[in-house]
C-alpha positions in Angstrom: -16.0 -14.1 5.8 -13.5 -13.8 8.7 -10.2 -12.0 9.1 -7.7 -14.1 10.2 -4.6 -12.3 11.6 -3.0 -14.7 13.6 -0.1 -14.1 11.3 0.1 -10.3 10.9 -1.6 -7.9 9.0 -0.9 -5.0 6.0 -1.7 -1.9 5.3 -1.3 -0.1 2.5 -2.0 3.8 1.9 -2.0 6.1 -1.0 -0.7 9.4 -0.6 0.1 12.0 -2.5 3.3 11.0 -4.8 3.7 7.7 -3.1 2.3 4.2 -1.9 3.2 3.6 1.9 2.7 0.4 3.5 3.5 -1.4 6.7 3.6 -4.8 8.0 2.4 -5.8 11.5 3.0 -8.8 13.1 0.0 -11.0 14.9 1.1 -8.9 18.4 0.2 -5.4 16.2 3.3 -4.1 16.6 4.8 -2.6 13.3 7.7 -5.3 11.9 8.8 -3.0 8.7 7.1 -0.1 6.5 7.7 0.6 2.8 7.3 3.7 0.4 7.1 3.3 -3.3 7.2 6.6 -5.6 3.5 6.9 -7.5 2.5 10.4 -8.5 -1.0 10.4 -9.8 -1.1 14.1 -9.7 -2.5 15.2 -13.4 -2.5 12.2 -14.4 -6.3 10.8 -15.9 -8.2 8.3 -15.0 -6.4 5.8 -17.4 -2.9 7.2 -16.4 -3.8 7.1 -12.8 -4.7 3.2 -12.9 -1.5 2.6 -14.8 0.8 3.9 -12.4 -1.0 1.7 -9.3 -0.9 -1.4 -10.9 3.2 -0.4 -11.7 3.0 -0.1 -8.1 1.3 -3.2 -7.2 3.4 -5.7 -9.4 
């Protein structure tokens, strides 16, 4: 399977108490960044999964 990012790309990372993520157009320049609130601090396993896929929707 190839890549194709002709059209942009985005990354996403998990820190601690939030999601970040960042588009980047096909030149790799960033075009706009997010943060969403996620602790996962204390949280269990089940807890944990919860609050990503809150995230994610």
């Amino acid at each position: 399977m190839l890549a194709d990012f002709a059209g942009g790309a985005l990354g996403v990372d998990l820190n601690a108490g939030h999601f970040s993520a960042a588009l980047a157009g096909a030149d790799g320049n960033p075009v706009e960044s997010f943060t969403f609130p996620c602790v996962t601090y204390g949280k269990s396993s089940d807890q944990t999964k919860d609050a990503v896929r809150k995230v994610a929707a």
